[in-house]
N, C-alpha and C positions, 0 to 999 in steps of 0.2 A: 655862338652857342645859344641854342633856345632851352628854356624850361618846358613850356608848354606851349600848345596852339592855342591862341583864345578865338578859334573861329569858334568854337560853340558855345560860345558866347556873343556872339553877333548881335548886336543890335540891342543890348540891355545896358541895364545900368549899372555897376558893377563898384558897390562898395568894398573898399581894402581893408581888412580888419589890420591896423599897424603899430607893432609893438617899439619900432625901433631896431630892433633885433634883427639882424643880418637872414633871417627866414620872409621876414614881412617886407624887408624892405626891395629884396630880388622877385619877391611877389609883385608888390608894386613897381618896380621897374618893368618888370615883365611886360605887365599890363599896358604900363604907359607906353611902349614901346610897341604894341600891337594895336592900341585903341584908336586910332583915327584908322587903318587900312581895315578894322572889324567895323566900324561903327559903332565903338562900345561908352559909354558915357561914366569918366571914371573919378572917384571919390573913394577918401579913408576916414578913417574913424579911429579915434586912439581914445584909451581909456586910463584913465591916471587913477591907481586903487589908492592911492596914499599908504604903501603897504612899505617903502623902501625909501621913504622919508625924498633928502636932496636928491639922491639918483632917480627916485623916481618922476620928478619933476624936471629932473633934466633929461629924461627921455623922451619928455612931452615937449618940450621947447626942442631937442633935435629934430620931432617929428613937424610941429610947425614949421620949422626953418625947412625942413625937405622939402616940404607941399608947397611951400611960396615960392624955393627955386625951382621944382617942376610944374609948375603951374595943375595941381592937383588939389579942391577944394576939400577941405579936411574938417571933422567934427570931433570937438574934442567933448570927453564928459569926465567929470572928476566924483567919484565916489571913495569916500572914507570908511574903505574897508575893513581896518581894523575898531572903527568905533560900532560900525554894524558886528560884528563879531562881539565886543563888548556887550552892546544893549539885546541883540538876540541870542548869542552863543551858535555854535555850531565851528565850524573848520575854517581857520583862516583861506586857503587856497580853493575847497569846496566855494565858499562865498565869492572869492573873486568869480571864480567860472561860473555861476549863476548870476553876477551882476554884467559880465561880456555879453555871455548869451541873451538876457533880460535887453541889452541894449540892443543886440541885434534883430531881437524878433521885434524892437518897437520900430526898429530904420523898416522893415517891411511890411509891416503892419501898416505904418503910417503913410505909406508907399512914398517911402524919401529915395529906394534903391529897389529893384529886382531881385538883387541880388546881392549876398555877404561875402567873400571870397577871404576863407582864412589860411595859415600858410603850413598846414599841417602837412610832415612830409613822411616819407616810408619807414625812416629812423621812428618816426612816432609812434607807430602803426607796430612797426616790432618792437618800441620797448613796452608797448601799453600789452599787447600781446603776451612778452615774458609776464611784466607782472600779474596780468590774470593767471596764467597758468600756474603762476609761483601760490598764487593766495587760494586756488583753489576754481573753476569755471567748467564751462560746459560751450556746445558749439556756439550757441546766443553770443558767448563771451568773448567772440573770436572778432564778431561784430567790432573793432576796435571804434577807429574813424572812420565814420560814412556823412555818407553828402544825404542831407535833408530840407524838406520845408523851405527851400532857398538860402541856404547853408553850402557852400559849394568850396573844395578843397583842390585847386589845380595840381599842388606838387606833390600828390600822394604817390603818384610816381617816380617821384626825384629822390634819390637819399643827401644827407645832411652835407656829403662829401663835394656830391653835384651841385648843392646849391652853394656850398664857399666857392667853389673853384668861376662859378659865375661869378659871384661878387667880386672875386678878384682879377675878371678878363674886365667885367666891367666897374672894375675900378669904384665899387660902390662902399657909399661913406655907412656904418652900424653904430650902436650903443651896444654895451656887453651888461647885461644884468649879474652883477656880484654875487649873488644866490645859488647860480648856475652851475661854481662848482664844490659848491657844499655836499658832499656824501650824504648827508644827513639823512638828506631825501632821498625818500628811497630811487625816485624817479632818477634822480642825478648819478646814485651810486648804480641802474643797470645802464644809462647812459655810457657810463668815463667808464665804467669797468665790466659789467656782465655783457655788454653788447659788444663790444670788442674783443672780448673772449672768445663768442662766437663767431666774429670775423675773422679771427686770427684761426678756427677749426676751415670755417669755408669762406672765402672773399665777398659771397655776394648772399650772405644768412640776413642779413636785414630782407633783403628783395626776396628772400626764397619766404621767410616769413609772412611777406606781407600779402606773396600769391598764395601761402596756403588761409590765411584769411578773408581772402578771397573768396576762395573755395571751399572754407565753411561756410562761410557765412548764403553761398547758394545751398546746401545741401541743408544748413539750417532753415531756409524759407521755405524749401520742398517741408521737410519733413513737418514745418510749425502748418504750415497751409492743409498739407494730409490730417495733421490732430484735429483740424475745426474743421472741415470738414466729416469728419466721424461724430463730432456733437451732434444729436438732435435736439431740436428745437419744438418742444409741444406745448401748445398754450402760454407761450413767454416766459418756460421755463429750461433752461439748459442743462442738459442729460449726457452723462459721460458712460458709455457702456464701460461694463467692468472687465469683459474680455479683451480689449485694446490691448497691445502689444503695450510693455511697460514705456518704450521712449513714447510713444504715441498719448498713452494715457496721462502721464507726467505733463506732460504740455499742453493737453485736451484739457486736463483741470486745472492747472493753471494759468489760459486765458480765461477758462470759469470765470475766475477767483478774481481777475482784474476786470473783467467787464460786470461783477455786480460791485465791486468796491475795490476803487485805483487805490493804486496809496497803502496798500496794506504791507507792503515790504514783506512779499511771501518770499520762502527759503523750500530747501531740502527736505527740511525737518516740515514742513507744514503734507508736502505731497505726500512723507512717510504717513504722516497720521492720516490721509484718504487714505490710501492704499491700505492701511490695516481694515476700510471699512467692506474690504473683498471679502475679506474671510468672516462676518459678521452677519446676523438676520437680516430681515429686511427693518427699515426702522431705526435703526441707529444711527446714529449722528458723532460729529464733532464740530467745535468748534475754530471758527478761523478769524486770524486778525484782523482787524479793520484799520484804515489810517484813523491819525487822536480826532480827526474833527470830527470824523464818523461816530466817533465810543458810544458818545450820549443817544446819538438817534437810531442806531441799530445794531444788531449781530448779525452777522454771516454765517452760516450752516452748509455743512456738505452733508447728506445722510444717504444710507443704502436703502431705496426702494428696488424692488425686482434686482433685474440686470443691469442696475444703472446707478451713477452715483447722481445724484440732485441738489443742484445748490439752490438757497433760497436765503435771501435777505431779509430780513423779517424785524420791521422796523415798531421800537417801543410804543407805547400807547399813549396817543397823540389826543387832538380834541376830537370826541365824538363823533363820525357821518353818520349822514343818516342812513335808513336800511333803504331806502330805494328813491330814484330821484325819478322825473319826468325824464320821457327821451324824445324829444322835439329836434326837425332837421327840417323847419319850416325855413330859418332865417340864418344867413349866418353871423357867427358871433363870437369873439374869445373874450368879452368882457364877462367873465363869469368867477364865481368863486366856489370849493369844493363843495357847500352847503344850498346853494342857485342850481335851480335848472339850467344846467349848459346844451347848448342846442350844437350848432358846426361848432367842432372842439373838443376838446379832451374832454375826457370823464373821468371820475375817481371813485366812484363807486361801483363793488367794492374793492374794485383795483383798478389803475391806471388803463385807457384804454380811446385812442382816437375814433375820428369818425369825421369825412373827408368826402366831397364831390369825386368820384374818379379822374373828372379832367383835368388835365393840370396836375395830377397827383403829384406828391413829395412824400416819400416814408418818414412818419414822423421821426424827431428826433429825444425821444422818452426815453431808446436805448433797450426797449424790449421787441423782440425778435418773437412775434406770432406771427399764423398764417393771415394771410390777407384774404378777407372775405369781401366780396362784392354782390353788392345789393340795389333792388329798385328801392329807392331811397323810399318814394311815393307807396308804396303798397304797405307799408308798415302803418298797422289802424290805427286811429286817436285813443289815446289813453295808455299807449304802451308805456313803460318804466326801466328805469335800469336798475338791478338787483342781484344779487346771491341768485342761487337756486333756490328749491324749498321743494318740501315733501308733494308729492302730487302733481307736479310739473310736469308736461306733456309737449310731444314735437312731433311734426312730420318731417322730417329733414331733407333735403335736397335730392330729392328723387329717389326717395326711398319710405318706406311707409311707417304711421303712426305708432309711437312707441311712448312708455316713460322715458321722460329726460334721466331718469337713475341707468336705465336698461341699455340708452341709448349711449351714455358715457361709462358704463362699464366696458360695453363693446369696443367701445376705441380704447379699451385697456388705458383710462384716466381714474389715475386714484382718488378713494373719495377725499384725502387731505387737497389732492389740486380744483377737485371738482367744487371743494366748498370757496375756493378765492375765482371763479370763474366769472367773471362778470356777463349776464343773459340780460338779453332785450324780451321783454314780455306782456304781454293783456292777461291778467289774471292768470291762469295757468298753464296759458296757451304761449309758450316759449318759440320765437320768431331767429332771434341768434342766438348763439353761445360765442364771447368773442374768442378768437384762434384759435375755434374748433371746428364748428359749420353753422349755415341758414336753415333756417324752413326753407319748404317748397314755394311757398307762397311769396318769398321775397326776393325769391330768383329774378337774376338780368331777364329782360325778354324783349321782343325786338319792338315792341310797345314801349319798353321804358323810358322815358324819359329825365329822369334823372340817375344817373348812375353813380351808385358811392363805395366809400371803401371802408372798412371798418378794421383796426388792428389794435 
């Protein structure tokens, strides 16, 4: 009887996350048993929370004892779970699962492993399933257990059944966690009782469960990828039209709301209050959460402009910039600060904005989505500045003729709330870029150019 193939895992390194537990330890045998004919280089890793006192210390010495009889080099780490729960508060079992995970991304980070291999099975995948469903979810939610970041789950195809019936052809030694069959939890009571339930309607409702999570979980990616998609992005600001089909719009604004402020633990209730702002003038707003460490330094805003809903983070009033700095791309340089002349390198006046050799490009990583303008670096005259707009400001734009910079950013239909944070490269009034909107003429690529850059 096999579990899995580890040929696609071939040739890596292949950390066992191992609980003791008759699931980790048919994991690791598994492996052990495939790992010289794959080429797989193989290690476990056991985590002692101190949450279950003797037992749990005797699960760590059964896992030692394993690993020296199969000759499998094992990393143990002991974290006092309940005393972190003490001095920080939050969820005993929340905690453990952030101290596992925590240690697994440092095994890959530190490149101790390729790879974490945990022994999550189909039984998991449908009880995690019912639960969402019971408390309330959506297709995202169906997402149970998936493999990530080098996070990889062989037996998501095995149910619980299949893996004892291994352990017991191969004769393999476990530890029982006493917890296990506690009702208490909820997790335990659809375990022993609501999942059996369902086996006893159909024989194989874990597996049917777990394919139709499956198959959310594609139709969720279709559908999340069509919502971003429909954001437009003008001037590094993201715009949710108001006509989007409801699932579309709901998820259009709610990647918004994570990509100007992670951490905000949006809900339901948050999308209801956009969605009220359809029916509303243009100009109105509401407010949206930010994660605690955010509170101080900013608010998030969704408001109705036009056709569109516009988020904008709009951070408290900090020290002072000044209204216009030098724009020098003689030398390059990131040893700058937001009040210095920054030359190759970010700019911050009056808003975030790089400025980059084309070759070798990399999209900066500031996290703002403008258009990408390309420019002869060299044609830009001495004395230019970077700055707001200002009354009387004047462009030729990129092949197209002399106009006010008011005239000219009406026509691209930019409102004058966005046109005022627009950061413009300028010689007195003669306006050269507007960043992630367009060039002058005059600072067009041309096949003269010699230095080629990119500005976002």
């Amino acid at each position: 009887m096999t579990l899995f193939n580890a040929e696609k895992y071939r040739g890596k390194r292949v950390c066992v996350a191992l609980s003791g537990g008759v699931d980790s330890v048919c994991l690791l045998h598994a492996f052990k048993e495939q790992a010289e004919g794959c080429g797989i280089s193989l290690s476990a890793l056991h985590i002692e929370h101190g949450i279950r006192g003797e037992e749990s210390v005797r699960d760590m010495q059964f896992c030692k004892t394993l690993c020296e009889k199969w000759g499998v080099p094992l990393k143990i780490q002991r974290v006092n779970v309940p005393d972190l729960v003490r001095g920080h508060g939050g969820n005993l079992e929340q905690t453990a699962r952030f101290v596992r995970y925590g240690a697994f991304h440092s095994l890959l980070e530190e490149d101790e492993a390729d790879l974490v291999a945990t022994a999550h099975h189909a039984d998991d995948v449908a009880e995690t399933i019912l639960f969402r469903l019971a408390r309330g979810t959506g297709l995202s939610g169906m997402k149970a257990i998936t493999e990530y970041d080098g996070i990889v789950r062989p037996l998501l195809t095995c149910t619980r059944a299949e893996i004892e019936a291994y352990a017991s052809e191969k004769n393999l030694p476990h530890v029982e966690d006493s917890t296990n069959g506690d009702e208490n939890y909820t997790r335990n009571y659809i375990r022993h009782t609501a999942l059996p339930a369902f086996e006893g309607i159909h024989g194989n409702a874990a597996k049917h469960l777990v394919e139709f999570a499956a198959l959310a979980a594609e139709e969720d990616d279709f559908l999340q990828s069509l919502a971003e998609s429909k954001i437009l992005h003008i001037a590094g600001e993201e715009r949710v039209p108001v006509d989007l089909p409801d699932v579309l719009f709901a998820r259009a604004c709610l990647f918004c709301m994570r990509q100007y402020a992670p951490g905000g633990g949006y809900t339901r209730a948050n999308i209801g209050e956009i969605e009220k702002l359809k029916a509303l003038q243009s100009g109105k707003k509401v407010v949206l959460p930010v994660s605690d460490g955010l509170k101080r330094l900013a608010t998030l805003y969704a408001f109705r402009e036009g056709g569109e809903i516009v988020f904008e983070l709009e951070y408290q009033d900090g020290p002072p910039r000044p209204e216009e700095i030098p724009f020098a791309v003689g030398r390059r340089t990131m040893d700058h600060l937001p009040t210095t002349p920054p030359e190759m390198g970010l700019y911050t006046v009056p808003s975030l904005f790089s400025v980059r050799e084309a070759d070798g490009y990399a999209a900066p990583d500031h996290g703002i989505k403008r258009k990408q303008l390309f420019v002869d670096l060299d044609a830009f005259p001495e004395g230019c500045v970077v700055r707001a707009r200002r009354e009387g400001d004047m462009i030729t734009p990129y092949h197209a003729p002399r106009k006010t910079l008011k005239k000219f950013l009406t026509d691209r239909k930019i409102s004058a709330r966005l046109s005022k944070k627009l950061p413009v490269i300028a010689k007195g009034s003669e306006v050269y870029a507007v960043v992630g909107v367009e060039i002058a003429d005059a600072v067009k690529v041309t096949k003269s150019t010699v230095r080629r850059g990119v500005i976002q």
